[in-house]
PyMOL Python script that loads the backbone (N, CA, C, O; Angstrom):
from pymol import cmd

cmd.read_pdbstr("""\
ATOM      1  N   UNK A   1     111.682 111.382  83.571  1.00  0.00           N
ATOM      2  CA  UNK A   1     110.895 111.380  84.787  1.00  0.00           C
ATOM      3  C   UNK A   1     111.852 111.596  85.967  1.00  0.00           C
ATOM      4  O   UNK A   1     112.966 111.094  85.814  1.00  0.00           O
ATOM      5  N   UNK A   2     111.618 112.271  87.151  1.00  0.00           N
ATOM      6  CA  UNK A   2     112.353 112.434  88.161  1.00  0.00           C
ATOM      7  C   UNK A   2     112.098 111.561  89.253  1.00  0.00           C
ATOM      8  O   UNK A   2     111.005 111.121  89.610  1.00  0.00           O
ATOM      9  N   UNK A   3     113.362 111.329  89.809  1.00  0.00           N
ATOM     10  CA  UNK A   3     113.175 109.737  90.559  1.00  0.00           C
ATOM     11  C   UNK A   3     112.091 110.005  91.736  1.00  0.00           C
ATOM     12  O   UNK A   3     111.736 108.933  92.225  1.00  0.00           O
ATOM     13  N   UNK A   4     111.523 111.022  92.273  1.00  0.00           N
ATOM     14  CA  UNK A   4     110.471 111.046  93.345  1.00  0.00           C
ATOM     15  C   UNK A   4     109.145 110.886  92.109  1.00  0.00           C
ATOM     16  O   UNK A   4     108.267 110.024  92.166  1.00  0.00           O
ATOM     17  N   UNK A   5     109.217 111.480  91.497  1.00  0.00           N
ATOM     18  CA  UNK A   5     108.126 110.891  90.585  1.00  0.00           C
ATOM     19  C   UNK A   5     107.582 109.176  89.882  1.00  0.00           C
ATOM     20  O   UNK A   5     106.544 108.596  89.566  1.00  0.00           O
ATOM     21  N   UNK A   6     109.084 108.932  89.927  1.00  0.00           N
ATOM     22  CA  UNK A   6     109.170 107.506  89.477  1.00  0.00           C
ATOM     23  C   UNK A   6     108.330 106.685  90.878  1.00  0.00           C
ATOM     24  O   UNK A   6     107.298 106.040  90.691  1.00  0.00           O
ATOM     25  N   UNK A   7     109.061 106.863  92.469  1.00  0.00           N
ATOM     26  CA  UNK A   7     108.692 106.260  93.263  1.00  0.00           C
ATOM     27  C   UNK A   7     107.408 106.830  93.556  1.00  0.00           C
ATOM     28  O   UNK A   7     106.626 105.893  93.714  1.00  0.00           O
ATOM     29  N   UNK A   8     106.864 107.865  93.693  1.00  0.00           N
ATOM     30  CA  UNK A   8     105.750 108.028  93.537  1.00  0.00           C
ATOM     31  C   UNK A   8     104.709 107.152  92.584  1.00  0.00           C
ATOM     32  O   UNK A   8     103.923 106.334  93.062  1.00  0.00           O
ATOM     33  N   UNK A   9     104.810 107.422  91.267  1.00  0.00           N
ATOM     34  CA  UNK A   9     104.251 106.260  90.537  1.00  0.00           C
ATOM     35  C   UNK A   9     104.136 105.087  90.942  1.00  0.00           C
ATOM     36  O   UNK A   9     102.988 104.652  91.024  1.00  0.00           O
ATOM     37  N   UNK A  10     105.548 103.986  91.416  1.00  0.00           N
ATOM     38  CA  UNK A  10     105.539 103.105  91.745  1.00  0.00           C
ATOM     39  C   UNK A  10     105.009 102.600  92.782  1.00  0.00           C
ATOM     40  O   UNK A  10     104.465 101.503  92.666  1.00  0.00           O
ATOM     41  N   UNK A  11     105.036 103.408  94.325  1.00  0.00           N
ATOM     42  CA  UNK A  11     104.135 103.618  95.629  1.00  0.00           C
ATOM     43  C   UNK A  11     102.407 103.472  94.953  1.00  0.00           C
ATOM     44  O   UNK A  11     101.739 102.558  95.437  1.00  0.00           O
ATOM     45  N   UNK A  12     101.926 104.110  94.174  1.00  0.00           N
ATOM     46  CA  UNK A  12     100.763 103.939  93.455  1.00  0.00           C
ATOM     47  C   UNK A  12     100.493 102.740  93.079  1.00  0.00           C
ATOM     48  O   UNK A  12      99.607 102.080  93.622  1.00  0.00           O
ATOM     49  N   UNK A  13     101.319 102.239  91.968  1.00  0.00           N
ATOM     50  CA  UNK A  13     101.377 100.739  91.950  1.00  0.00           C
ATOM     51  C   UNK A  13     101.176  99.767  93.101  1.00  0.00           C
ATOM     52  O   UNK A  13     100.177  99.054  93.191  1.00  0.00           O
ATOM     53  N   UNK A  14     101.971  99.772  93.797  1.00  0.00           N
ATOM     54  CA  UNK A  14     101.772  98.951  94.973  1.00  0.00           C
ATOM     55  C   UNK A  14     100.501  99.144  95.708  1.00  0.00           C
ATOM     56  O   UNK A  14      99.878  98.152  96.087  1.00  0.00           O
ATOM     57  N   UNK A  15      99.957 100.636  95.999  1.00  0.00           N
ATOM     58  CA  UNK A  15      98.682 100.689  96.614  1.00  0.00           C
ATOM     59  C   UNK A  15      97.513  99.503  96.022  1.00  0.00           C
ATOM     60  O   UNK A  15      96.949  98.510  96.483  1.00  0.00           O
ATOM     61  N   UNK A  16      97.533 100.320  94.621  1.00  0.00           N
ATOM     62  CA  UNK A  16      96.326  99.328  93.821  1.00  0.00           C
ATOM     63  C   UNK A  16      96.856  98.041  93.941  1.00  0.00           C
ATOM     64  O   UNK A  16      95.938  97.327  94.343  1.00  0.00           O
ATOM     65  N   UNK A  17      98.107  97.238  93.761  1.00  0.00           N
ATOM     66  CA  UNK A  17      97.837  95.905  93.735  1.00  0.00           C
ATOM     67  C   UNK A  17      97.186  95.273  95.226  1.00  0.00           C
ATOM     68  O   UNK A  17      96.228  94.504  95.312  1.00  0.00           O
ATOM     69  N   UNK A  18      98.112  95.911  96.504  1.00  0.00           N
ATOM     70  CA  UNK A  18      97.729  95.029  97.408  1.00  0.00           C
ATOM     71  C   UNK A  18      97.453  95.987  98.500  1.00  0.00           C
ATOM     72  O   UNK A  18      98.056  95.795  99.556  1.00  0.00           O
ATOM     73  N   UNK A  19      96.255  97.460  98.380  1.00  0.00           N
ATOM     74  CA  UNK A  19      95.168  97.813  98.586  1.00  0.00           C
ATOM     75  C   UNK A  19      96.320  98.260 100.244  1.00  0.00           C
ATOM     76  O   UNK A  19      97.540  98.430 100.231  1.00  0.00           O
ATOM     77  N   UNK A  20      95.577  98.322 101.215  1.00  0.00           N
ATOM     78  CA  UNK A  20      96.121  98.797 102.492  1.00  0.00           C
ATOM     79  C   UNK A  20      97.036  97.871 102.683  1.00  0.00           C
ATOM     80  O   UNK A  20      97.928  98.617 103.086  1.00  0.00           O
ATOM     81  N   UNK A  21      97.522  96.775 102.705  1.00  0.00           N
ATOM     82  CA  UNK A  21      98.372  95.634 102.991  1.00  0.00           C
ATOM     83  C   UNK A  21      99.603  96.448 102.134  1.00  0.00           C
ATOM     84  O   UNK A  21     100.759  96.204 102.479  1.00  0.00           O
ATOM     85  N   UNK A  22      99.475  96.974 101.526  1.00  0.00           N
ATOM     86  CA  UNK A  22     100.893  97.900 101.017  1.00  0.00           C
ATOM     87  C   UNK A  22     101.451  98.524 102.310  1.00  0.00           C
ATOM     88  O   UNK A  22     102.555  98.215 102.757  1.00  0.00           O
ATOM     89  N   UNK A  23     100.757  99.279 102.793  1.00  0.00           N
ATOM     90  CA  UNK A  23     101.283 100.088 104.455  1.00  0.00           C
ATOM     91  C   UNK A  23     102.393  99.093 104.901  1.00  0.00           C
ATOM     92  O   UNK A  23     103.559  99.430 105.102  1.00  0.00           O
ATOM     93  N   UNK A  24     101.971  97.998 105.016  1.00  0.00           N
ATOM     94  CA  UNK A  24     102.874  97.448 106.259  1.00  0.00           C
ATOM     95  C   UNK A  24     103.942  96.982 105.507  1.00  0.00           C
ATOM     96  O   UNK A  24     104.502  96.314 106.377  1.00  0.00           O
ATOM     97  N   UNK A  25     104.829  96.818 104.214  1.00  0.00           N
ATOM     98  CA  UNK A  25     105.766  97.046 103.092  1.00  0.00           C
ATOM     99  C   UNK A  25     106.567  98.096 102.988  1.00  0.00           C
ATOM    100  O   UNK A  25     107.539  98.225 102.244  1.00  0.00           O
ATOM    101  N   UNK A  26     106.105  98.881 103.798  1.00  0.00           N
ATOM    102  CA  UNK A  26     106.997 100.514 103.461  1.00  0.00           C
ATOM    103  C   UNK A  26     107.925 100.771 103.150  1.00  0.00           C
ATOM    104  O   UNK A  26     108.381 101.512 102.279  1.00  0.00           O
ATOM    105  N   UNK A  27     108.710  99.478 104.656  1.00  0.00           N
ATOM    106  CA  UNK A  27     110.026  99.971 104.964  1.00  0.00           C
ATOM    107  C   UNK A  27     110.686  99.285 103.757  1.00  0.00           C
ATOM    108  O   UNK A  27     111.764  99.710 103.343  1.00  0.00           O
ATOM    109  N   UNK A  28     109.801  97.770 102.922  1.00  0.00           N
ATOM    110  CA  UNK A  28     111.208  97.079 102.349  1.00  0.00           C
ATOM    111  C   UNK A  28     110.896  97.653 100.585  1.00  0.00           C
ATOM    112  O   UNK A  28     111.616  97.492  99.599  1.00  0.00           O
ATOM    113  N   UNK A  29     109.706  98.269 100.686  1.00  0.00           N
ATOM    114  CA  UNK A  29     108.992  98.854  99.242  1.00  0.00           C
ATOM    115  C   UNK A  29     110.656 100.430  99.486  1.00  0.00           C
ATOM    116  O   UNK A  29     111.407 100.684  98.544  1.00  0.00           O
ATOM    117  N   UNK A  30     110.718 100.789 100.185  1.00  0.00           N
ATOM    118  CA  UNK A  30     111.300 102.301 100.236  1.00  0.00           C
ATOM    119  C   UNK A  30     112.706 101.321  99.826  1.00  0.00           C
ATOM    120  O   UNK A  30     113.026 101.119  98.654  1.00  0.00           O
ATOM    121  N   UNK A  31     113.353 100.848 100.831  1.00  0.00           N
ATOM    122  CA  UNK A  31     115.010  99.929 100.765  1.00  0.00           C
ATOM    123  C   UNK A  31     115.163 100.140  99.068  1.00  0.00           C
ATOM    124  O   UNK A  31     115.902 100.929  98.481  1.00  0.00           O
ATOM    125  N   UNK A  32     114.082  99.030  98.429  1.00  0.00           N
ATOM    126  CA  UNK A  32     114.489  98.531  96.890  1.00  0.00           C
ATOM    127  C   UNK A  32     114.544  99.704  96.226  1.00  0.00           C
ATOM    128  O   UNK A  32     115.438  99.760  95.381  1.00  0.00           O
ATOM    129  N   UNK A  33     113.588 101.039  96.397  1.00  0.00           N
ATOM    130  CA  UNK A  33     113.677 101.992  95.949  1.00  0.00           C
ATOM    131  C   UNK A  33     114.888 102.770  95.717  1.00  0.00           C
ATOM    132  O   UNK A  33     115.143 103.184  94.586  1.00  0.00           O
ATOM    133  N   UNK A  34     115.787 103.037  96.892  1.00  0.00           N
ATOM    134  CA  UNK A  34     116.861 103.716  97.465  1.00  0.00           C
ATOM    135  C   UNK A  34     118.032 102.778  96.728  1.00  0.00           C
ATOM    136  O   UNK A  34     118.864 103.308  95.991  1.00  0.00           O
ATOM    137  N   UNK A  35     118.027 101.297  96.996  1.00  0.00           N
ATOM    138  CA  UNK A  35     119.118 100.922  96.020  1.00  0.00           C
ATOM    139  C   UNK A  35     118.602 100.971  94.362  1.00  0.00           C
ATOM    140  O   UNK A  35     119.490 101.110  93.520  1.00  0.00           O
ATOM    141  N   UNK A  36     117.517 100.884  94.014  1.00  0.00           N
ATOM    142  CA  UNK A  36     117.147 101.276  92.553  1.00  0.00           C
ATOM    143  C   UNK A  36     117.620 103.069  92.136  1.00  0.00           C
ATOM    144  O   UNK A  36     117.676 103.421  90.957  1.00  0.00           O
ATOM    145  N   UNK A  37     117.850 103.810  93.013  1.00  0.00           N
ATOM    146  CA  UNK A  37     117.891 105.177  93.155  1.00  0.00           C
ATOM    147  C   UNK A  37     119.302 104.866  93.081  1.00  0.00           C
ATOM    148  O   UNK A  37     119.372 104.351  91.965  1.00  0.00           O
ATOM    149  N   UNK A  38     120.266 104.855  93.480  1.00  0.00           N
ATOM    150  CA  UNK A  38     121.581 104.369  93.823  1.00  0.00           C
ATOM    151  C   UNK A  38     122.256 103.887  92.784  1.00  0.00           C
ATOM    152  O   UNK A  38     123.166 104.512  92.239  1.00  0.00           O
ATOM    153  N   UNK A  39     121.725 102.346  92.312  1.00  0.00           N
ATOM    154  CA  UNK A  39     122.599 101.883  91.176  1.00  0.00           C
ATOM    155  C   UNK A  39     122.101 103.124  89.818  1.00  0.00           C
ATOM    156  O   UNK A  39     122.872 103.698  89.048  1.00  0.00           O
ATOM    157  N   UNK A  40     120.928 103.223  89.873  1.00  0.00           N
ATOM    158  CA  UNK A  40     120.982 104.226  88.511  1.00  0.00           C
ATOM    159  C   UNK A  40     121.703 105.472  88.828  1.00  0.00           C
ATOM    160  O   UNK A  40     122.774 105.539  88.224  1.00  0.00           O
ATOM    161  N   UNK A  41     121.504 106.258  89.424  1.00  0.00           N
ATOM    162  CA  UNK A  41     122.509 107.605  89.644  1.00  0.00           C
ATOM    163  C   UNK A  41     124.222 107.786  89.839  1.00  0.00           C
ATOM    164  O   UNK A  41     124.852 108.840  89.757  1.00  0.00           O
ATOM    165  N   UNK A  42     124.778 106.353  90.135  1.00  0.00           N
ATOM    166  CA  UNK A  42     125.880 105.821  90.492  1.00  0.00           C
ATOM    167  C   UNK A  42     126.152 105.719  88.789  1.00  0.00           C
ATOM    168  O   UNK A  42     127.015 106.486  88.361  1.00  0.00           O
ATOM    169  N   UNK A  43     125.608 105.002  88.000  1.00  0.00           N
ATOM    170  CA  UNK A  43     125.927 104.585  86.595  1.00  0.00           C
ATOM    171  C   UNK A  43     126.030 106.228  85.350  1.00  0.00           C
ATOM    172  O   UNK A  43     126.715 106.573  84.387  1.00  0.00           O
ATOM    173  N   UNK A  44     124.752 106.858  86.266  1.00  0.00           N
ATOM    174  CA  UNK A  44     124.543 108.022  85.550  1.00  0.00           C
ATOM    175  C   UNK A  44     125.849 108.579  85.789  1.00  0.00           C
ATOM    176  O   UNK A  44     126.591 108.725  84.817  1.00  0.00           O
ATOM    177  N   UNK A  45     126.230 108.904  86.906  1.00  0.00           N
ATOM    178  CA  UNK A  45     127.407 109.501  86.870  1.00  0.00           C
ATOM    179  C   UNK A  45     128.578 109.437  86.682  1.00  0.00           C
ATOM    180  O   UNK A  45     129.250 110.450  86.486  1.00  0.00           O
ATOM    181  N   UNK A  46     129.234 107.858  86.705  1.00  0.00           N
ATOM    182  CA  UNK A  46     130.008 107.395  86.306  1.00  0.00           C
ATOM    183  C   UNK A  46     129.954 108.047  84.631  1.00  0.00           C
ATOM    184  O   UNK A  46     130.742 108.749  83.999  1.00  0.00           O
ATOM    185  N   UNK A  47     128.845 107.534  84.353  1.00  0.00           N
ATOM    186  CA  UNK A  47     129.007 107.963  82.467  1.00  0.00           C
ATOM    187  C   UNK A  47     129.398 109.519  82.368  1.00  0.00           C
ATOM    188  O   UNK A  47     130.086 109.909  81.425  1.00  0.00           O
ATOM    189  N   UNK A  48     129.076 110.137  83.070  1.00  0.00           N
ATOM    190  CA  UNK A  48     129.728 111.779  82.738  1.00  0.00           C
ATOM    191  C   UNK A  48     131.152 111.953  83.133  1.00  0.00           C
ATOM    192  O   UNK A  48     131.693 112.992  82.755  1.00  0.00           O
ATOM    193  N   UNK A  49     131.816 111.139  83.802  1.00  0.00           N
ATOM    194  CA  UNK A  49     132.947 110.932  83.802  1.00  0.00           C
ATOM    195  C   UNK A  49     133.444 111.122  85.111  1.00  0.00           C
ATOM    196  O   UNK A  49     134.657 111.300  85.222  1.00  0.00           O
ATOM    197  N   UNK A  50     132.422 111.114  86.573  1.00  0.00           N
ATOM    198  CA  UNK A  50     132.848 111.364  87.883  1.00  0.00           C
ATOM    199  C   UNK A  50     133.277 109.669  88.127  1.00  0.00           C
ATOM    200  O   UNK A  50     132.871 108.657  87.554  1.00  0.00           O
ATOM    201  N   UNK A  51     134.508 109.906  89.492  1.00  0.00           N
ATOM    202  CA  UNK A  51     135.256 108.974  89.316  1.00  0.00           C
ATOM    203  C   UNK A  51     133.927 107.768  90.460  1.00  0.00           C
ATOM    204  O   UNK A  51     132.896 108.338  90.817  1.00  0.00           O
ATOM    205  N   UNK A  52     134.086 106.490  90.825  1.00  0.00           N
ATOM    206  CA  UNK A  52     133.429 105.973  91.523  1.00  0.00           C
ATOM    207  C   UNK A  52     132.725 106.473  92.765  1.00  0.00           C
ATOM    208  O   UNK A  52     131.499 106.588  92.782  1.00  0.00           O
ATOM    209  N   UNK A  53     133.749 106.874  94.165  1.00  0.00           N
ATOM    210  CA  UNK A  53     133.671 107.194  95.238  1.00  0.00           C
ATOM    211  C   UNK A  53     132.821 108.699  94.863  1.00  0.00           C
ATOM    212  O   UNK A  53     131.593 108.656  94.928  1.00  0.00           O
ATOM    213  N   UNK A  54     133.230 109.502  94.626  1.00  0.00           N
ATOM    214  CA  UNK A  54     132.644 110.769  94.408  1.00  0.00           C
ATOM    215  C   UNK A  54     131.197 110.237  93.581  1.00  0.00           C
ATOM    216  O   UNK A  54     130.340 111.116  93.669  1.00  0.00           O
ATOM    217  N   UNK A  55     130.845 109.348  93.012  1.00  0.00           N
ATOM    218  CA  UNK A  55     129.436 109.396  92.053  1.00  0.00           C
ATOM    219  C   UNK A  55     128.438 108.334  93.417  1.00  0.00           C
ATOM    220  O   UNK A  55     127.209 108.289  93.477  1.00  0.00           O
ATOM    221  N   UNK A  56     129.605 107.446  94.552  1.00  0.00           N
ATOM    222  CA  UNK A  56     128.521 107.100  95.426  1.00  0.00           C
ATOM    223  C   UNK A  56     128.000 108.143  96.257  1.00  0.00           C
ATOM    224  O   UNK A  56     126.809 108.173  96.568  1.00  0.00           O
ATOM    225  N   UNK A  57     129.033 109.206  96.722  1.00  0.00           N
ATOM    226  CA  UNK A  57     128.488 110.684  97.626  1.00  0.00           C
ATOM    227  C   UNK A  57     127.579 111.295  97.170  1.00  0.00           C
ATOM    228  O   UNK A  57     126.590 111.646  97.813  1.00  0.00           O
ATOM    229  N   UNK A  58     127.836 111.567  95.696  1.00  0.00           N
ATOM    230  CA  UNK A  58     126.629 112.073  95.067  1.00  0.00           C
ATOM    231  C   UNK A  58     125.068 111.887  94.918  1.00  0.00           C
ATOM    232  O   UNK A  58     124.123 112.676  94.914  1.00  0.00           O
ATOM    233  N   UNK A  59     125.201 110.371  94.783  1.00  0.00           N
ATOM    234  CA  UNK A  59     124.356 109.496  94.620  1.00  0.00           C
ATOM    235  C   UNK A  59     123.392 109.661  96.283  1.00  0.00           C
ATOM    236  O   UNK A  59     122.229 110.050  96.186  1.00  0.00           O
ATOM    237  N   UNK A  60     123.724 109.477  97.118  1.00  0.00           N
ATOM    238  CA  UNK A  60     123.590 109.629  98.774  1.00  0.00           C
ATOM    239  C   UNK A  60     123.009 110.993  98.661  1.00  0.00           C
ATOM    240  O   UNK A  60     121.788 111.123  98.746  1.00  0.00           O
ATOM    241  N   UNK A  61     123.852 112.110  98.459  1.00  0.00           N
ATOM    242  CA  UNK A  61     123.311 113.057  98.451  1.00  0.00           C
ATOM    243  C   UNK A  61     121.822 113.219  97.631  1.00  0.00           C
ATOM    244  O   UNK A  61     120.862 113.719  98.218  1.00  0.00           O
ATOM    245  N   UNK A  62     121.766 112.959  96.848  1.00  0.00           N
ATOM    246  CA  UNK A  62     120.967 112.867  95.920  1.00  0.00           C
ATOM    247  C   UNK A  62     119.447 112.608  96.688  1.00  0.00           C
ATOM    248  O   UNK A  62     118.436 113.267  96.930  1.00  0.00           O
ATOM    249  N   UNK A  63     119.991 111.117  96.924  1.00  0.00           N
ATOM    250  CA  UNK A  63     118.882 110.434  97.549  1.00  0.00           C
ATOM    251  C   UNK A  63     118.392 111.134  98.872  1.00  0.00           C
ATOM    252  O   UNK A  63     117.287 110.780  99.281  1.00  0.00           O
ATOM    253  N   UNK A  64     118.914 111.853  99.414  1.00  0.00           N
ATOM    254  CA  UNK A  64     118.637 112.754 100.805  1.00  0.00           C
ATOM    255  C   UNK A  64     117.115 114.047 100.056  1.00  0.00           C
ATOM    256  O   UNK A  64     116.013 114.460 100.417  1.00  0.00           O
ATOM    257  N   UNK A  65     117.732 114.144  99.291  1.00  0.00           N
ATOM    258  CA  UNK A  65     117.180 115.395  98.334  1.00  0.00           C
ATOM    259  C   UNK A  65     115.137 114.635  98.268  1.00  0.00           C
ATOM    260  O   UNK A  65     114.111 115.089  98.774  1.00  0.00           O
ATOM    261  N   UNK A  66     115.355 113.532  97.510  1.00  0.00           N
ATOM    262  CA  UNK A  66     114.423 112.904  97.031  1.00  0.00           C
ATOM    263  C   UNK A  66     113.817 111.830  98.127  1.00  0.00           C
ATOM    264  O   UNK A  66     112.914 111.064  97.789  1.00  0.00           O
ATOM    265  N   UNK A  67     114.388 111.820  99.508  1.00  0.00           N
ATOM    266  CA  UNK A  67     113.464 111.606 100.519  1.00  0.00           C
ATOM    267  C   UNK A  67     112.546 112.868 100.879  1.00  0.00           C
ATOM    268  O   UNK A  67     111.319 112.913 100.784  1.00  0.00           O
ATOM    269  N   UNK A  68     113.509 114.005 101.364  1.00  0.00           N
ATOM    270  CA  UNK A  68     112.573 115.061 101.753  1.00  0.00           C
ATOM    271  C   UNK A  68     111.497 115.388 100.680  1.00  0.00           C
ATOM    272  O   UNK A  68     110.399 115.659 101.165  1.00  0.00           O
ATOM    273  N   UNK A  69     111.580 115.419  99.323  1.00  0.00           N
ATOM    274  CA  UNK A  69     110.878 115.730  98.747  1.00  0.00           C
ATOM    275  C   UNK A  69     109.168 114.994  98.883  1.00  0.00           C
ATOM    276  O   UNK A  69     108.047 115.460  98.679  1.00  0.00           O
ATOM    277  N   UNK A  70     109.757 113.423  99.401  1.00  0.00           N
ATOM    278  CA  UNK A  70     108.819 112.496  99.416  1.00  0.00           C
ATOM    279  C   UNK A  70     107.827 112.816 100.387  1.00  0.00           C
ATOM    280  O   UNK A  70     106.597 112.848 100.337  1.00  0.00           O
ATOM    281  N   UNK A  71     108.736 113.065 101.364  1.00  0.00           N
ATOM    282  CA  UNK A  71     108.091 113.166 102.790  1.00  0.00           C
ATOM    283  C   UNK A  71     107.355 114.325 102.797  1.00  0.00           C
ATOM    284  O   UNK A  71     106.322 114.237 103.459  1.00  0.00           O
ATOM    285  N   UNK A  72     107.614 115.666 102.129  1.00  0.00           N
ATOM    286  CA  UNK A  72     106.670 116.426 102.192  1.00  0.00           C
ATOM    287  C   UNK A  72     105.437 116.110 100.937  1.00  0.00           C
ATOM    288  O   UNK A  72     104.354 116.683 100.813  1.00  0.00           O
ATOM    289  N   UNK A  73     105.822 115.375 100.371  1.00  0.00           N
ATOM    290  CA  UNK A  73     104.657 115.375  99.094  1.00  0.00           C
ATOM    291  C   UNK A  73     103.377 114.005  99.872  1.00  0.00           C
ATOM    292  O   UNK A  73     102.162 113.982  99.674  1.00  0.00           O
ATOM    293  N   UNK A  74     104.227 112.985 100.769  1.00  0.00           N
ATOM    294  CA  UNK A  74     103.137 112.217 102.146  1.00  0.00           C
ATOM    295  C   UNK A  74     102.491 113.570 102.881  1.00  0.00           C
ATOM    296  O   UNK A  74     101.290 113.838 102.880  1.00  0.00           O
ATOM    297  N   UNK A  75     103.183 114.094 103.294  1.00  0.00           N
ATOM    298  CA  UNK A  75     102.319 114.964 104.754  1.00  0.00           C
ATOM    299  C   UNK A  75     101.688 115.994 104.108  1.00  0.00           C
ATOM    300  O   UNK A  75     101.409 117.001 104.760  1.00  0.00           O
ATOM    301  N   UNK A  76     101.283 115.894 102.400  1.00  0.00           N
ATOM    302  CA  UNK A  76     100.390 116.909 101.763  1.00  0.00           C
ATOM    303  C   UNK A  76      99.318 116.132 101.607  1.00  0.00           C
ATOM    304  O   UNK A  76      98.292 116.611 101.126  1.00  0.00           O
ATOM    305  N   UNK A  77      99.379 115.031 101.926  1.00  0.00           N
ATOM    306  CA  UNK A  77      98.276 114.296 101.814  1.00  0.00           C
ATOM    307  C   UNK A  77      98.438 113.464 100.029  1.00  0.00           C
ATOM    308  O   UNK A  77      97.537 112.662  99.785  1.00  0.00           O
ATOM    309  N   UNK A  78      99.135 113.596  99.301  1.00  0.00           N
ATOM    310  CA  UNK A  78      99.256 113.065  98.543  1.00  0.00           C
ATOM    311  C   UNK A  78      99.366 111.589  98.054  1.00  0.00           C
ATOM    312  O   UNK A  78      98.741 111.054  97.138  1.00  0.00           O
ATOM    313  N   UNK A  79     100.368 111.023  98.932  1.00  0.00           N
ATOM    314  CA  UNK A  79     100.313 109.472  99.263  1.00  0.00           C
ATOM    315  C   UNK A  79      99.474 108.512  99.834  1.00  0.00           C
ATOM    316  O   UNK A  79      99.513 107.306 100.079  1.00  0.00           O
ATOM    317  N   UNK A  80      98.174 110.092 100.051  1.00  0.00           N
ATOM    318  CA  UNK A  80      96.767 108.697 100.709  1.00  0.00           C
ATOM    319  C   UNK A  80      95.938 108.655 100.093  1.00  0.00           C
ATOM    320  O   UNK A  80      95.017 107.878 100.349  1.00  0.00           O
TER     321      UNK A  80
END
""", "prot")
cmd.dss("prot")
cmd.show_as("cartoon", "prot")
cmd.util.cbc("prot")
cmd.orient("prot")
C-alpha cells in the first residue's frame, strides 16, 4: 500500500469513528501520521543500506511528495 493511501484509509477511519469532530484533529491526526511516515521510511532505508542522515533527507523528501499528493486528492473533493 502507498503511504498516501495508507493515510487516506486511516483519515477514513477517523471520519467514521468520531463523525465531524474528526475536523478539528487534523493538525495532531496529520503530526502522528508524518512521524509514522518517517520512522517507517527511515527503517526502510536504512535496510537497503543508506547511511542514517541521508535515509532522514530522504525520508523528508518523501514526505513532501505524499503531502502534495494529499492535498490535491482533499481539493478533489475526495476527503469529504
Amino acid at each position: 500500500m502507498k503511504p498516501h493511501e495508507k493515510i487516506a484509509m486511516d483519515f477514513r477511519d477517523l471520519l467514521s469513528k468520531r463523525g465531524e469532530s474528526a475536523y478539528k484533529n487534523l493538525k495532531k491526526f496529520f503530526e502522528r501520521q508524518k512521524e509514522d511516515f518517517y520512522e517507517a521510511k527511515i527503517l526502510e532505508l536504512q535496510a537497503r543500506g543508506i547511511n542514517r542522515q541521508d535515509s532522514i533527507i530522504k525520508a523528508r523528501q518523501g514526505w513532501v511528495s505524499v503531502a502534495k499528493f494529499l492535498i490535491m486528492w482533499w481539493e478533489l473533493g475526495a476527503g469529504r
